[in-house]
C-alpha positions in Angstrom: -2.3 -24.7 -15.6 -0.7 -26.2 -12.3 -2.4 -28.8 -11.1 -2.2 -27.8 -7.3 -3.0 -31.3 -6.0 -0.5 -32.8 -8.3 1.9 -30.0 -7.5 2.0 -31.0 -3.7 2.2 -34.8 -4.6 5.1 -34.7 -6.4 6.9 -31.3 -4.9 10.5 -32.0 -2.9 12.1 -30.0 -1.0 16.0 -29.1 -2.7 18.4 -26.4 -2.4 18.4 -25.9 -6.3 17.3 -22.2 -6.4 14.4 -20.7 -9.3 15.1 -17.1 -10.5 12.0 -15.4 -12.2 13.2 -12.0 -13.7 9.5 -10.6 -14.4 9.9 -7.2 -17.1 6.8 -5.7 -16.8 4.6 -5.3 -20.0 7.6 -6.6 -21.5 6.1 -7.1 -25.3 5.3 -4.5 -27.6 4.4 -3.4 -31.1 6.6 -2.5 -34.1 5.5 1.4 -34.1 6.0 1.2 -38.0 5.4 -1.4 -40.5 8.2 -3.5 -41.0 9.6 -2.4 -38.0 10.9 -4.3 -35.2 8.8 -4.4 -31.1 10.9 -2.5 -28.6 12.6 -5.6 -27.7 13.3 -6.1 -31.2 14.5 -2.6 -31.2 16.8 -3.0 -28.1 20.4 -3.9 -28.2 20.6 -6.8 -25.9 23.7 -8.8 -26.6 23.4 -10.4 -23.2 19.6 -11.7 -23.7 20.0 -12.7 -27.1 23.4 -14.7 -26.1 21.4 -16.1 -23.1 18.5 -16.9 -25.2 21.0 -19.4 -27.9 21.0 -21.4 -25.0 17.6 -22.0 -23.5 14.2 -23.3 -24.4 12.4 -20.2 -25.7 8.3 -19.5 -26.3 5.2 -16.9 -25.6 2.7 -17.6 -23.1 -0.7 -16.1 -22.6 -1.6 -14.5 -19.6 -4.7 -15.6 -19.5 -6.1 -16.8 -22.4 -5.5 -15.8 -26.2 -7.5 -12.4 -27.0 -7.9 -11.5 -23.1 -5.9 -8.4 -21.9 -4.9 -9.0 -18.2 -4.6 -6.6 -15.7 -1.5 -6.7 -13.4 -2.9 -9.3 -10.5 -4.4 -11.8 -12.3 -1.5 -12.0 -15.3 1.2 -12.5 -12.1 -0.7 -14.8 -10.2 -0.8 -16.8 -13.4 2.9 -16.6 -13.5 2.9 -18.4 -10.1 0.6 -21.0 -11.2 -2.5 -19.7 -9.7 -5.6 -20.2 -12.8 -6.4 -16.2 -12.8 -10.1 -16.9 -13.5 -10.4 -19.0 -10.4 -8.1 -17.3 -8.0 -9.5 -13.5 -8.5 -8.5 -10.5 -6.6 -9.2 -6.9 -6.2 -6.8 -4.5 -7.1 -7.0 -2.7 -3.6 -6.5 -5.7 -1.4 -3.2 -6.1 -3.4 -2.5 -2.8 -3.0 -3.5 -2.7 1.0 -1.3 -5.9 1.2 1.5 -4.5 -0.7 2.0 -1.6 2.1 2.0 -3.8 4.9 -1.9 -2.8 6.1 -3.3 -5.4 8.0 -6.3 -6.1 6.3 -9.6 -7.8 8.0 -11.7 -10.2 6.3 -15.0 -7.7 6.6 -12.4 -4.9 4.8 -13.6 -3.6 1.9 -10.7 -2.4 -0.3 -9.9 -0.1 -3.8 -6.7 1.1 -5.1 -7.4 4.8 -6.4 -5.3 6.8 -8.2 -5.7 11.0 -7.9 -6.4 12.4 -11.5 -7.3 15.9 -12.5 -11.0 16.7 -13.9 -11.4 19.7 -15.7 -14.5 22.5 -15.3 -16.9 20.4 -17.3 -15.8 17.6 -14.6 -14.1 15.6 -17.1 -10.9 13.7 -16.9 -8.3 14.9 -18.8 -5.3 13.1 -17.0 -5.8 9.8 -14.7 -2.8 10.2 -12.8 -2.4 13.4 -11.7 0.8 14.5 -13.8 2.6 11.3 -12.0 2.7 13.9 -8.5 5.4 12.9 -6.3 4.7 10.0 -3.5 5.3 13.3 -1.2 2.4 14.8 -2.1 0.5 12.3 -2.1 0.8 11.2 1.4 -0.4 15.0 2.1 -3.6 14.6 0.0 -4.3 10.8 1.5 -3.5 12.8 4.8 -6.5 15.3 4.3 -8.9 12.4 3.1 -8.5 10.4 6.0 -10.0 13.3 7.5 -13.5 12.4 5.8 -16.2 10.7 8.1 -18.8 8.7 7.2 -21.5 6.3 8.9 -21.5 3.2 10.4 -17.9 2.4 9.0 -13.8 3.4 9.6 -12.3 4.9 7.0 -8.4 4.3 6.1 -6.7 6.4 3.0 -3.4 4.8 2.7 -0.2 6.3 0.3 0.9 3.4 -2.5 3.4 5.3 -4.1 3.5 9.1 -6.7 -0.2 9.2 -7.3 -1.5 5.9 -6.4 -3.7 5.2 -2.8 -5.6 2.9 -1.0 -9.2 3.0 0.4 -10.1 0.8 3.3 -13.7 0.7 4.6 -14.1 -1.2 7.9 -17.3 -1.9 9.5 -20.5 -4.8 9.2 -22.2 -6.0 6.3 -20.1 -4.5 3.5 -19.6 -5.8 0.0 -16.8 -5.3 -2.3 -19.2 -6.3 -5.4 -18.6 -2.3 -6.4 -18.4 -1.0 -9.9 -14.9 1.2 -10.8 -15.4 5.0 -10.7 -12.0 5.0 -13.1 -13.3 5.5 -17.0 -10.1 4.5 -18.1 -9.8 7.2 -20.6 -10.0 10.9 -20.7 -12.2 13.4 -21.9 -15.1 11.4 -20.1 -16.3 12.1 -16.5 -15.7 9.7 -13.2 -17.9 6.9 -13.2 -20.3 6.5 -10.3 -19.7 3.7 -8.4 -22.8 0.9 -9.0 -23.4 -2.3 -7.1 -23.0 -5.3 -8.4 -24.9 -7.3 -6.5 -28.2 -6.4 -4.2 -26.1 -6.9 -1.3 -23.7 -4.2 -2.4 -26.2 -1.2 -2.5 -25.4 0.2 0.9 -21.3 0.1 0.3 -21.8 1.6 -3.3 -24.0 4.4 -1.1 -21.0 4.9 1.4 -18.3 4.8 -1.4 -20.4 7.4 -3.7 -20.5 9.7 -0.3 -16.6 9.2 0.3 -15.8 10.4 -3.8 -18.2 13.5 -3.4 -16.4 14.3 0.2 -13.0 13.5 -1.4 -13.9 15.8 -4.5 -14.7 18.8 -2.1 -11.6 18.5 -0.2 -9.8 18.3 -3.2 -11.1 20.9 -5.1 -8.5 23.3 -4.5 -5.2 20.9 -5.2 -3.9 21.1 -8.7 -3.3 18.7 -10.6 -4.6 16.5 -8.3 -8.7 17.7 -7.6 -9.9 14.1 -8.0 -10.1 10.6 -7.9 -10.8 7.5 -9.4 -11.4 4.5 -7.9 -11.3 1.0 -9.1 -10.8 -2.8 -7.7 -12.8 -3.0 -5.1 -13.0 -6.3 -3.3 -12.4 -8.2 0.4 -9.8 -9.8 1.6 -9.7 -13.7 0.8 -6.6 -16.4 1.8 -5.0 -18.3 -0.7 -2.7 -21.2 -0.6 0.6 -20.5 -0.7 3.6 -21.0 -2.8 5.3 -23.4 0.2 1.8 -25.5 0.4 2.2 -26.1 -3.5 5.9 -26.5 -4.3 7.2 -26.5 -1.1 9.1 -23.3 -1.7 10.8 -20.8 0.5 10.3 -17.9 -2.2 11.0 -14.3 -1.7 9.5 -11.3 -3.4 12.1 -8.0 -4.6 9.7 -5.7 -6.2 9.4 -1.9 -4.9 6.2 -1.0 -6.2 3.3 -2.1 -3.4 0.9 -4.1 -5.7 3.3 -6.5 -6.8 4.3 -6.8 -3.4 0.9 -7.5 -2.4 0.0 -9.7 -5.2 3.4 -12.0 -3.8 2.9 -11.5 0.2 -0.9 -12.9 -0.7 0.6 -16.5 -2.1 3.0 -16.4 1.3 6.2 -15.1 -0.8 8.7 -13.1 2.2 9.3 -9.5 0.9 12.6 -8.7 1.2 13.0 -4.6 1.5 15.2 -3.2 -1.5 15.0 -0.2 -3.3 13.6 0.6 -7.2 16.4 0.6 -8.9 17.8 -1.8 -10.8 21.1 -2.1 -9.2 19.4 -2.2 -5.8 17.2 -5.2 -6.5 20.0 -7.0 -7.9 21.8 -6.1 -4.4 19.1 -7.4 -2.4 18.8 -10.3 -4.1 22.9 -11.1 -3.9 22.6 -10.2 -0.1 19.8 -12.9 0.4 20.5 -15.6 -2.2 21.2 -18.2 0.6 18.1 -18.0 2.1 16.1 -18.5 0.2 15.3 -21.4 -2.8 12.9 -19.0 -5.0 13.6 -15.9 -6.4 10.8 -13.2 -7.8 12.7 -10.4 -9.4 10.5 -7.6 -10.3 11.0 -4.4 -13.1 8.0 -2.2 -13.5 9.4 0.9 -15.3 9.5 -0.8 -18.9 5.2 -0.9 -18.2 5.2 2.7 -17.4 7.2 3.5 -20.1 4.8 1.4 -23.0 1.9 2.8 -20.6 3.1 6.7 -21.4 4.1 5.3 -25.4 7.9 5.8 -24.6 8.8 3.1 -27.5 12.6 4.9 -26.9 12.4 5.0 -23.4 11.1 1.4 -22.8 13.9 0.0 -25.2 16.4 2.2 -23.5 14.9 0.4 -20.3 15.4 -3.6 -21.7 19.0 -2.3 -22.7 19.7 -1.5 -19.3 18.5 -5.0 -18.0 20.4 -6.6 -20.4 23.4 -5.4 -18.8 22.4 -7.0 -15.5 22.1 -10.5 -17.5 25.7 -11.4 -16.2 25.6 -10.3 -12.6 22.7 -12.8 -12.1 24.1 -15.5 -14.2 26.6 -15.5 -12.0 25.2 -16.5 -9.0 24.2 -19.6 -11.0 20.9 -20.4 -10.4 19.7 -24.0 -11.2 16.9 -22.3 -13.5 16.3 -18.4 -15.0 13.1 -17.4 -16.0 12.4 -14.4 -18.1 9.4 -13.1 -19.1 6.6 -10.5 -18.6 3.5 -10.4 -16.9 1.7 -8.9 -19.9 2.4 -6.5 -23.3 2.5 -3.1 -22.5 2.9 -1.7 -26.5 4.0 2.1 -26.5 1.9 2.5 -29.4 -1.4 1.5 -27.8 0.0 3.1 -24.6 -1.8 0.4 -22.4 -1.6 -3.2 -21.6 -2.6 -5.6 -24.4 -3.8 -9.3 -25.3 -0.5 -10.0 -26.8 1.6 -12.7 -25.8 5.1 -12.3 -24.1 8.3 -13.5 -24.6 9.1 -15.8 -22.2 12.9 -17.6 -21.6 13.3 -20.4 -19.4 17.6 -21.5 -18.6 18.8 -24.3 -17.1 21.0 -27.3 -17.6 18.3 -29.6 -18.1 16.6 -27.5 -21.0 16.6 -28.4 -24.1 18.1 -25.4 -26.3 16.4 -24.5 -29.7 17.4 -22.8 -32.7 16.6 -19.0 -31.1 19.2 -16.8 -31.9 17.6 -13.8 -30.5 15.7 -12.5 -27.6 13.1 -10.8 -29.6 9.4 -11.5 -30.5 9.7 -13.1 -33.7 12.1 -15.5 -33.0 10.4 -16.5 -29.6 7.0 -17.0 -31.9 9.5 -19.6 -33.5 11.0 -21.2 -30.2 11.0 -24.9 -28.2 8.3 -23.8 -25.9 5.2 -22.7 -28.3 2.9 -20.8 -27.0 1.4 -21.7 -23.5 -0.2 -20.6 -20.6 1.5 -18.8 -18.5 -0.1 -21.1 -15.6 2.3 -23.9 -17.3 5.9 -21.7 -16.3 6.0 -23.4 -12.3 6.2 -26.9 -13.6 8.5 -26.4 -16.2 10.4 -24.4 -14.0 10.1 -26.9 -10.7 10.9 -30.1 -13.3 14.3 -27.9 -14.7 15.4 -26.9 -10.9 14.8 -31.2 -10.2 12.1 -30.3 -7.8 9.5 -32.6 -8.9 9.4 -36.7 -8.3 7.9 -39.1 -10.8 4.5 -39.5 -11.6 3.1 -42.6 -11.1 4.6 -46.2 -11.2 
C-alpha cells in the first residue's frame, strides 16, 4: 500500500497531470465455458491499441478472496489501506450531496425496496423508481419525529436516500436492515456495541414509522437500511502527494467517497460525453484527474452481460478524446468486478492499465482479462496504483542517499 509518511517525503509539486478513468465493476465472468468476460466480449479497438503500449496487470481491491464494497475498493484506489481507513456507506452518501455533516451525525444510505404481504423482499430497489419520486417519498419521511434526536431524509439519486440522525450520545455501531437478497424479510437493525443500543432503538422506531407511511406507495412500501457510521476526517490527497485533484463522477457516493480525501467536485452531468466535457473545460486547473463511469456496475449488477459490453464499447470510443489532451500518465481500471452472471460485485481482480512515457510496455496485445493476468504489472494491490502513477507523472524525488 502507500506508505503515507513516505508519500509526503518524497511528493513534488509539478504540473504533469494524472488521469484515472475508474469503469466501475469493470471485470466480469465468461457467461459460458470457453467464453470470453464482457471485456473480452467487447470490441474495443481503442483499449486494446492503447493497452500494446502500457504496462498492464490486476490488482486486488482489497485483498485476494475479499469482495469490496464500493468505499473501501476506491479509497484503495487512492492509496488509502481500506481496512484502516473505513467508512460508512451513508457518510459517503451524506458527503456526496453536499450535507454538511457533524461529527455527533449518525448516518445510513437506504435504498426504498418493495416487501410483499408476507413482508418479504422481493425487489431491493424499488423497480429503479425515478430520482423524482424519490425526493417525494424522502419528502414524507422527513416528516417522521422521534425523541431526543433531528431527523434528515436526504434524496441520493432514483431509489437511493440518506438518513441523518442528529442529537447526543449516538453510535453508528448499527447492524444493516438490507438482507441483501430477496425472498427474506428486512433485517432489524442490532447494535453492535453496548453503546449502540439506544440508536439501534431510535433507528428500529424510524423503519417501523417509515414502513407505515409507506405502506400505500407501490413499488416503493419499504426500506432498507445499511452503512451506518459517523463522520470521521481523513488526510487528504494534497497532504499525501501534494495534489490538486478533482473528482467528475455524477453519482453522490463516489462523490462523497472523493470530497472525503479533499478531491474538488467539479459539477458535470452522467453521461459520458458530459464528463469528458467537464473534464476538457477544467484540465488546466487542475494536476489530477478522477474520471468516474458507474453504469457498466449497474449493468453486471442487473446481469446485463450485453448491456455492460455494449457499455465498455462506448468508452472505448472516448479512448482518443482523452488521449488527446495528453496526460503525463492514464490510468484505467475498476474499483471492483461486477460479473453479470453473479449479478453482484465479486472478489475478482480487475484489469488495471497504467500509460505513460516512462512505462515500460509489455507484450499485451489486448485489453481483456486474460492477457492482463499475463501483463508487466502482476497482480497487486490496488493501494500500489498512486506510486506507480506519482513515479510515471515524475512526481516523486529519490529515496535516500
Amino acid at each position: 500500500m502507500a506508505n503515507f509518511e513516505l508519500m509526503r517525503k518524497l511528493s513534488i509539486k509539478t504540473d504533469s497531470k494524472i488521469v484515472f478513468l475508474i469503469i466501475d465493476g469493470l471485470g466480469g465472468l465468461p457467461r459460458e465455458k470457453g467464453g470470453g468476460t464482457e471485456v473480452e466480449e467487447a470490441k474495443t479497438p481503442n483499449l486494446d491499441a492503447l493497452a500494446r503500449e502500457s504496462i498492464c496487470g490486476m490488482i486486488d481491491p482489497i485483498s485476494p478472496g475479499i469482495t469490496p464494497g464500493s468505499g473501501p475498493a476506491h479509497l484503495a484506489l487512492f492509496g488509502y489501506d481500506p481496512v484502516r481507513y473505513q467508512v460508512g456507506r451513508g457518510v459517503l452518501a451524506a458527503l456526496g450531496i453536499g450535507f454538511d455533516l457533524k461529527p455527533s451525525d449518525v448516518s445510513a444510505r437506504f435504498n426504498f425496496a418493495t416487501v410483499d404481504d408476507e413482508g418479504k423482499v422481493v425487489d431491493r430497489r424499488a423497480g429503479r423508481i425515478p430520482s423524482e419520486e424519490g425526493r417525494r417519498l424522502c419528502q414524507l419521511l422527513e416528516e417522521i419525529r422521534l425523541p431526543r434526536v433531528t431527523i434528515f431524509v436526504k434524496p441520493v439519486k432514483e431509489y437511493r436516500g440518506v438518513l441523518i440522525l442528529r442529537g447526543e450520545n449516538l453510535s453508528g455501531d448499527l447492524s444493516d436492515s438490507d438482507p441483501q437478497e430477496i425472498g427474506v424479510p428486512p433485517r432489524r437493525i442490532s447494535p453492535l456495541s453496548p453503546e449502540a443500543k439506544e440508536t439501534a432503538e431510535l433507528v428500529n422506531q424510524f423503519v417501523e414509522e417509515a414502513r407505515r407511511k409507506l405502506s400505500s406507495e407501490h413499488p416503493a412500501n419499504f426500506i432498507l437500511l445499511r452503512g451506518f457510521d459517523r463522520y470521521h476526517p481523513f488526510p487528504t490527497m494534497t497532504e499525501i502527494y501534494k495534489l490538486t485533484p478533482a473528482s467528475i463522477a455524477s453519482y453522490p457516493m463516489y462523490r462523497g467517497v472523493t470530497k472525503l480525501i479533499g478531491m474538488e467536485l467539479l459539477k458535470t452531468g452522467d453521461t459520458l460525453a458530459e464528463e469528458l466535457k467537464t473534464l476538457r473545460e477544467n484540465y488546466q486547473r487542475f494536476d489530477f484527474f478522477y474520471v468516474h463511469i458507474k453504469k457498466t456496475d449497474s449493468a453486471g449488477e442487473d446481469g446485463d452481460f450485453e448491456r455492460k459490453a455494449s457499455l465498455l464499447e462506448e468508452v472505448d470510443q472516448v479512448i482518443p478524446e482523452i488521449l488527446a489532451l495528453s496526460p503525463e500518465v492514464l490510468v484505467i481500471t475498476g474499483d471492483h468486478s461486477t460479473p453479470a452472471m453473479l449479478k453482484a460485485h465479486s472478489w475478482h481482480p480487475v484489469p488495471v492499465l497504467l500509460h505513460s512515457r516512462w512505462c515500460r510496455p509489455d507484450k499485451v496485445e489486448r485489453f481483456s482479462e486474460r492477457e492482463f493476468n499475463l501483463g508487466g504489472l502482476g497482480r497487486i494491490p490496488a493501494t500500489e496504483l498512486m506510486p506507480l502513477a506519482m513515479a510515471n507523472a515524475l512526481k516523486l524525488a529519490k529515496y535516500g542517499a
